[in-house]
C-alpha positions in Angstrom: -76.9 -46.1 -32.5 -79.1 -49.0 -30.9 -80.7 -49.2 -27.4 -77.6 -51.9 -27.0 -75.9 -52.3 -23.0 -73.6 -49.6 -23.4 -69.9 -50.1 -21.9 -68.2 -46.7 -23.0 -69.2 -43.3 -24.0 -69.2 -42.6 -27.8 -67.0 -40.5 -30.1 -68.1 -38.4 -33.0 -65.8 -37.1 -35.9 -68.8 -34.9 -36.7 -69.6 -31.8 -34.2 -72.7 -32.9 -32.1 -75.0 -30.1 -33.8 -74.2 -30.6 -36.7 -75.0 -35.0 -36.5 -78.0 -34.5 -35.1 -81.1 -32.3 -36.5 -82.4 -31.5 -33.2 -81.7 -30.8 -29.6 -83.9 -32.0 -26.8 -83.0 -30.0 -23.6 -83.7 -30.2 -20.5 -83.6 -27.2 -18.9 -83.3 -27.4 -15.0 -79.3 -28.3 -14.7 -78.8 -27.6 -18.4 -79.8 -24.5 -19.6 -80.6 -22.7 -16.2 -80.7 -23.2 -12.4 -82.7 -21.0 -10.4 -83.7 -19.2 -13.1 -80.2 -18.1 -14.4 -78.1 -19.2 -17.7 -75.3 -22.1 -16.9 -71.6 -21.0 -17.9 -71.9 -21.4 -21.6 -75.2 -22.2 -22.2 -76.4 -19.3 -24.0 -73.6 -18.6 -26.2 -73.7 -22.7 -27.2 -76.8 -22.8 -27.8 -77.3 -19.3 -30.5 -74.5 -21.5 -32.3 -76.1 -24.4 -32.2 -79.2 -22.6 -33.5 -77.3 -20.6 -35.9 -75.8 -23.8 -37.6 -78.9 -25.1 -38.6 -79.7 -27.5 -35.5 -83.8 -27.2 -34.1 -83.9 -26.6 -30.4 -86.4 -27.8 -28.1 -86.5 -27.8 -24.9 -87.9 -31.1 -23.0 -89.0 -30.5 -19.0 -90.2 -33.2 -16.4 -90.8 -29.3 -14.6 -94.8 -28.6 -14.8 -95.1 -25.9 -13.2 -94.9 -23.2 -15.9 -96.5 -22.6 -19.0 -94.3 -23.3 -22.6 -95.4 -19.6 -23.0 -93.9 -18.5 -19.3 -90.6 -20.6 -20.2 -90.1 -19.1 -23.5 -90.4 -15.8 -22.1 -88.0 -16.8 -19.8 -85.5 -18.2 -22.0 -85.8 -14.8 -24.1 -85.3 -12.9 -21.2 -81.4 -14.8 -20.5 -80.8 -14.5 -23.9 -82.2 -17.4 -26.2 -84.9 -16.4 -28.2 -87.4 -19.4 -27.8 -91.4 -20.0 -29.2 -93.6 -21.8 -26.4 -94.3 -24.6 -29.1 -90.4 -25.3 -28.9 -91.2 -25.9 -25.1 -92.7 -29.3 -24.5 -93.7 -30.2 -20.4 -94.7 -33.4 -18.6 -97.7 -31.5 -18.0 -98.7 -31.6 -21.5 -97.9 -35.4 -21.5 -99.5 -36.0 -18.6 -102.6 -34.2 -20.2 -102.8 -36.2 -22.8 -102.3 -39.9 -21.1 -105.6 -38.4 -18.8 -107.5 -37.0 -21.9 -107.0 -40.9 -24.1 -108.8 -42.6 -20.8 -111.8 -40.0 -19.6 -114.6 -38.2 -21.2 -114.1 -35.0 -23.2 -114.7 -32.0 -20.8 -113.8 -34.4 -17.6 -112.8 -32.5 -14.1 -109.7 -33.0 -13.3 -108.7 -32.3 -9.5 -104.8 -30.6 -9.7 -102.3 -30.4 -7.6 -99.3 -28.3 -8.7 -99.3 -24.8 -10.7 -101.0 -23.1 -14.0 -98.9 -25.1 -16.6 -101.1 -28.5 -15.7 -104.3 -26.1 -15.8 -102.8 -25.0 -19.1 -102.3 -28.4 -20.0 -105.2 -29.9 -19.5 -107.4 -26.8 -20.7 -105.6 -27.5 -24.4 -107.1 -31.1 -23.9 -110.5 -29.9 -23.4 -110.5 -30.8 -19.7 -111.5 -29.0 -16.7 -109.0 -28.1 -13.9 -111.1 -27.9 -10.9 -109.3 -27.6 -7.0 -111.3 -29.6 -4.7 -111.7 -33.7 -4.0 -115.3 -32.7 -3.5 -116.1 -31.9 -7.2 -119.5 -33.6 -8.2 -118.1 -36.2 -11.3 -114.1 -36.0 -11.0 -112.2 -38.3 -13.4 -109.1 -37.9 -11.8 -106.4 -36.0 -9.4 -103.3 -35.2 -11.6 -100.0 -34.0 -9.3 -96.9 -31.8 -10.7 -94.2 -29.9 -9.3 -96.2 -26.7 -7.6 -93.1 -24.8 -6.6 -91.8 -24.5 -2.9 -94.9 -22.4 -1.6 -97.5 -25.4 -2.3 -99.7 -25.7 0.3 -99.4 -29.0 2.4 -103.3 -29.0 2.6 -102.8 -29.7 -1.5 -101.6 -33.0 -0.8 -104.3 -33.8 1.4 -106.3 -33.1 -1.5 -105.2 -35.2 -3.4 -105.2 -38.2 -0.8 -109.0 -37.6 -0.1 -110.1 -38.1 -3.7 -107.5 -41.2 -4.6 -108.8 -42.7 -1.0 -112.3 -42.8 -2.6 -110.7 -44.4 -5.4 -110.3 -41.4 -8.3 -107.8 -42.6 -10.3 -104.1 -40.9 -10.1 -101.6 -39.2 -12.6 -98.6 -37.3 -11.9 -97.2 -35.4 -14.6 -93.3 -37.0 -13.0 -91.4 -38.8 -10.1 -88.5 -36.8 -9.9 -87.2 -36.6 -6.5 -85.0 -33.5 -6.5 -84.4 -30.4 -8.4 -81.6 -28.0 -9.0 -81.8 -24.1 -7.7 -79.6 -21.2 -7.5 -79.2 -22.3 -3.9 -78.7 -26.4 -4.1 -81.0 -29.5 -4.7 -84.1 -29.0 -3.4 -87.1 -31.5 -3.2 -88.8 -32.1 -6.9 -92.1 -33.6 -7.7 -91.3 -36.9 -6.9 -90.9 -36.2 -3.5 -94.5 -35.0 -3.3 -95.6 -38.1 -4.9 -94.3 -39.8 -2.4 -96.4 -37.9 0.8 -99.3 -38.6 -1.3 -98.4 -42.2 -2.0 -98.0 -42.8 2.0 -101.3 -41.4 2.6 -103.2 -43.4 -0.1 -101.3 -46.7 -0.9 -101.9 -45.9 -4.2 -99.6 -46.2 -7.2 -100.1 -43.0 -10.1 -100.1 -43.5 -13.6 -96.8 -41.0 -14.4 -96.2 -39.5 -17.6 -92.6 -37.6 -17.5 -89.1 -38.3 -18.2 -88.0 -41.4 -18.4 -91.2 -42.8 -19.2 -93.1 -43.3 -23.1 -95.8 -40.8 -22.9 -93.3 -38.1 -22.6 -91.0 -39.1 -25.3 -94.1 -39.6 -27.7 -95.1 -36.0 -26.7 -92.0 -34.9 -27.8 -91.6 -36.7 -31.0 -95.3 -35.6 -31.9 -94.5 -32.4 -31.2 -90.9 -31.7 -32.3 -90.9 -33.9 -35.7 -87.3 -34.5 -34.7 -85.9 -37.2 -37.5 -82.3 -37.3 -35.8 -82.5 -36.0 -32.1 -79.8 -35.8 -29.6 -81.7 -35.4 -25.9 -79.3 -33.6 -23.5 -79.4 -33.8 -19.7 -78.5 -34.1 -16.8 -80.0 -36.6 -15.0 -79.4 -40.0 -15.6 -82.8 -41.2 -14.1 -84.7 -39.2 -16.4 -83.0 -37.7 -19.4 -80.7 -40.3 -20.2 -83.2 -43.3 -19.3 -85.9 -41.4 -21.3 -83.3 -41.6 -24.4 -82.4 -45.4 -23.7 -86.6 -46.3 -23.2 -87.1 -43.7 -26.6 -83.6 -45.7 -28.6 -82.3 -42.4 -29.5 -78.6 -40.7 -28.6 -77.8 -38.7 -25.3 -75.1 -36.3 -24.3 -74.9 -36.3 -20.2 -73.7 -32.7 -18.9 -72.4 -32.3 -15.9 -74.0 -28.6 -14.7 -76.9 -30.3 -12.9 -77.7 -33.2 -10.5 -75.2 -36.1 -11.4 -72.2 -36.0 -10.7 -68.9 -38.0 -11.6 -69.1 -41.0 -9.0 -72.8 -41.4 -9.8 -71.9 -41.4 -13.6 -69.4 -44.5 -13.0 -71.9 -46.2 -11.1 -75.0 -45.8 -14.0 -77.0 -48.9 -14.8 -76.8 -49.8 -18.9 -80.0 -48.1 -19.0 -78.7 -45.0 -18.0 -75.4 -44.9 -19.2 -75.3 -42.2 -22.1 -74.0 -42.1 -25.5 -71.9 -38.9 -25.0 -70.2 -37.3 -21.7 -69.0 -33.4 -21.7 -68.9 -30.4 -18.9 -71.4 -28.2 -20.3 -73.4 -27.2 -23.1 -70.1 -26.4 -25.4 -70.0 -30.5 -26.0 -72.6 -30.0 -28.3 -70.5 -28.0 -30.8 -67.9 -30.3 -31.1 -67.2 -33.8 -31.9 -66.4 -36.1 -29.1 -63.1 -37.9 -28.7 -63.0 -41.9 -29.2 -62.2 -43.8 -25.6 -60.0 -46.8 -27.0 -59.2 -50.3 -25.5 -55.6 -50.8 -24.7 -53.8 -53.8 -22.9 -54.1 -56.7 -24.4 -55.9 -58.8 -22.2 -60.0 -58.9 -21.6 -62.3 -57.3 -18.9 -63.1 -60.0 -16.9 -66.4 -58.1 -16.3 -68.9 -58.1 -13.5 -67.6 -61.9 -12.3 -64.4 -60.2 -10.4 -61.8 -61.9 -12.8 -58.6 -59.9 -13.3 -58.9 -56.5 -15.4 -55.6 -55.7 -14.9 -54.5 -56.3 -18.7 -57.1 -54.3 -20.0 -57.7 -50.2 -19.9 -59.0 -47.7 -21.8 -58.0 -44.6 -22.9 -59.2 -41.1 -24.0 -56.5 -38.4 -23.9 -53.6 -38.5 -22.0 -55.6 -41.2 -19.5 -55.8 -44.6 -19.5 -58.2 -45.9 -16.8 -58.0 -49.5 -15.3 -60.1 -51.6 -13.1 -57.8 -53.8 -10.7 -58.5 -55.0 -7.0 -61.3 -53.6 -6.3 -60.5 -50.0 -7.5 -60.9 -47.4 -10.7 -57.5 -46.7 -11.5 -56.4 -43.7 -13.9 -53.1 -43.0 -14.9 -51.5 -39.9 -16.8 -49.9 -40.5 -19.9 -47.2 -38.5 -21.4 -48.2 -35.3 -19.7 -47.8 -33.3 -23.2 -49.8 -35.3 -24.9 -53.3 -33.7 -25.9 -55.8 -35.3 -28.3 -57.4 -31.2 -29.4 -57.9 -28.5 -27.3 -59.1 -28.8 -23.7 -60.6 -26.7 -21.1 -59.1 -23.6 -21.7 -59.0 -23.2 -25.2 -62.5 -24.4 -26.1 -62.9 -20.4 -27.0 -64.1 -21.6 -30.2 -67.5 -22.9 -28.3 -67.2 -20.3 -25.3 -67.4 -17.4 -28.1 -70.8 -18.7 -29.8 -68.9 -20.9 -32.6 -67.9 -24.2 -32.8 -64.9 -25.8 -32.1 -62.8 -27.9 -34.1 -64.7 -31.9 -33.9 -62.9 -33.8 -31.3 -62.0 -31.0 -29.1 -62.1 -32.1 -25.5 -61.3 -31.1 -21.5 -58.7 -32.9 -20.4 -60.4 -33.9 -17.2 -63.7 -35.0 -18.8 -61.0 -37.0 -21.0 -60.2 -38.9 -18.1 -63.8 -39.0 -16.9 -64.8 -41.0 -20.5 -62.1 -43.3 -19.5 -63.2 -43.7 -16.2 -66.8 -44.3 -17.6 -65.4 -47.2 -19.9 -63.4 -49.0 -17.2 -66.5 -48.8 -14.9 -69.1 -50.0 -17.5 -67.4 -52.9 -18.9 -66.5 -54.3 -15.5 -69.6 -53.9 -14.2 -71.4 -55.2 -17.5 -75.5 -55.6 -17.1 -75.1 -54.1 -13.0 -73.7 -51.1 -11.7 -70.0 -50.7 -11.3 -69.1 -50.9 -7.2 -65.3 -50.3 -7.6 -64.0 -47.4 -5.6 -63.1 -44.5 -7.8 -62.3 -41.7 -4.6 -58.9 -41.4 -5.6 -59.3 -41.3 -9.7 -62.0 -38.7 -9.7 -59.6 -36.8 -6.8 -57.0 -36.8 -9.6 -59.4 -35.3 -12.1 -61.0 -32.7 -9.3 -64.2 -33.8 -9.8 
């Protein structure tokens, strides 16, 4: 598929794992929050691996080391490599090794993966603004116990004019506990005291992707995520496919509202969409969306399932269809996925069924913008 404005979510005939040679995952909101397994994830993913499909796992998190996350990863039950762990600290650690001297100081602000990082690039991780010859102040996620002095830091040397990286802008993150503040909110105390703007390497951005790539070798890769800022943006800016899960930040309304540069190629629940094809969302009606302008939609829907999902006055519609119809299994008989192995292509949950609907509607009327159409009631239906 093409970096084209998408107006529905994808279906696949062929099981996700088995289309694509390689996984990128992100792991916060995917694969684990607050440090333990999602519903599904470890089961999906030793199928996945099993069937032939390369994992790798893609974080805008630099906090850890690839070797601390694939110790990790082993310890919930997914036997992992650190080189099959790639970090915006190792992007960021190559944009700032291209543009100084070999063995340059590097003032950081965040945890041992950018010291890591930037050690494997033949830099030197130093902690003070006061460093005789520093090429630059680098900034990553340093966990909730950073100091605040760290951020001072960093404003000191950027206010003398050192220049500025951060390894990614991402304002939250997922925990055990809720969405806490991420990276990107840090960025942002140090952007107030300087004025400055950094030069950011993570998710959605090109160095990251190009990290990736270099790293992985992926010929065919599927990145899956769950954020639409960052995962599915990074797919759109890289031209490859996505698979949005929803076990992390976004949710359903935000979904319906994503721009075409964050809208992504396939929707599911969890990690069990990737071992199964994904159902086809078709147009029904037989008039045309009148789109972003606010013409009548009310001949046009679109279906996937048993819903058909319509935009009319000012609202997302969705309307049950024969209530005994089911395109494949749903929900509660995905066992083939929930027991390691996959399920037959094309099996679906009936709610995320009327999600992809929902998500087809919304696009096309919204076209190039963001769709603005009250969906309370639809998503209500689906309890999301």
């Amino acid at each position: 598929m093409t970096r084209q404005s998408r107006t529905s979510p994808a279906g696949s005939e062929r099981n996700l794992h088995e289309a694509y040679d390689t996984a990128l995952l992100d792991l916060d909101g995917v694969v684990y929050a607050g440090g333990e397994a999602i519903a599904h994830a470890v089961e999906s993913l030793a199928a996945a691996r099993a069937d032939g499909m390369h994992l790798a796992y893609v974080t805008n998190n630099a906090l850890r080391t690839p070797d601390a996350v694939a110790e990790h990863l082993g310890e919930l039950g997914i036997p992992t490599e650190a080189a099959e762990v790639i970090t915006s600290a190792q992007a960021v650690a190559r944009l700032i090794a291209e543009q100084v001297e070999p063995g340059a100081k590097v003032l950081v602000i965040g945890g041992e993966g950018l010291r890591v990082a930037l050690r494997e690039r033949g830099l030197v991780p130093v902690d003070s603004a006061e460093e005789e010859g520093l090429a630059a102040v680098v900034q990553g996620y340093g966990g909730p116990d950073l100091p605040w002095g760290r951020f001072a830091e960093a404003s000191y040397a950027i206010n003398r004019g050192v220049p500025w990286y951060a390894s990614n802008t991402d304002l939250t993150i997922p925990g055990a506990r809720g969405i806490a503040p991420g990276n990107g909110a840090a960025v942002e105390v140090v952007r107030i005291a300087t004025g400055a703007e950094p030069q950011v390497a993570g998710k959605p951005l090109p160095p990251m992707h190009r990290e990736t790539v270099l790293r992985t070798g992926a010929k065919r890769p599927l990145v899956v995520g769950d954020r639409l800022d960052t995962d599915i943006e990074g797919a759109f800016n890289g031209d490859v496919d996505s698979l949005l899960v929803l076990t992390g930040v976004t949710d359903a309304a935000q979904l319906l509202r994503a721009e075409p540069k964050c809208r992504p190629t396939y929707v599911d629940r969890d990690l069990r969409g990737m071992l199964t094809g994904q159902p086809e969302v078709v147009a029904v009606g037989g008039g045309t969306d009148g789109g972003a302008d606010g013409a009548d939609t009310a001949a046009a829907g679109f279906r996937c399932g048993r819903w058909t999902a319509v935009a009319l006055d000012g609202v997302l519609e969705l309307r049950g269809g024969d209530d005994g119809a089911r395109d494949g299994a749903r929900d509660g008989s995905r066992d083939g996925a929930g027991d390691g192995g996959a399920a037959d292509a094309g099996a679906s949950d009936d709610a995320v069924d009327g999600l992809r609907a929902l998500c087809a509607a919304a696009w096309t009327h919204a076209g190039d913008g963001s769709c603005g159409l009250d969906a309370a009631k639809a998503l209500a239906k689906l309890g999301l």
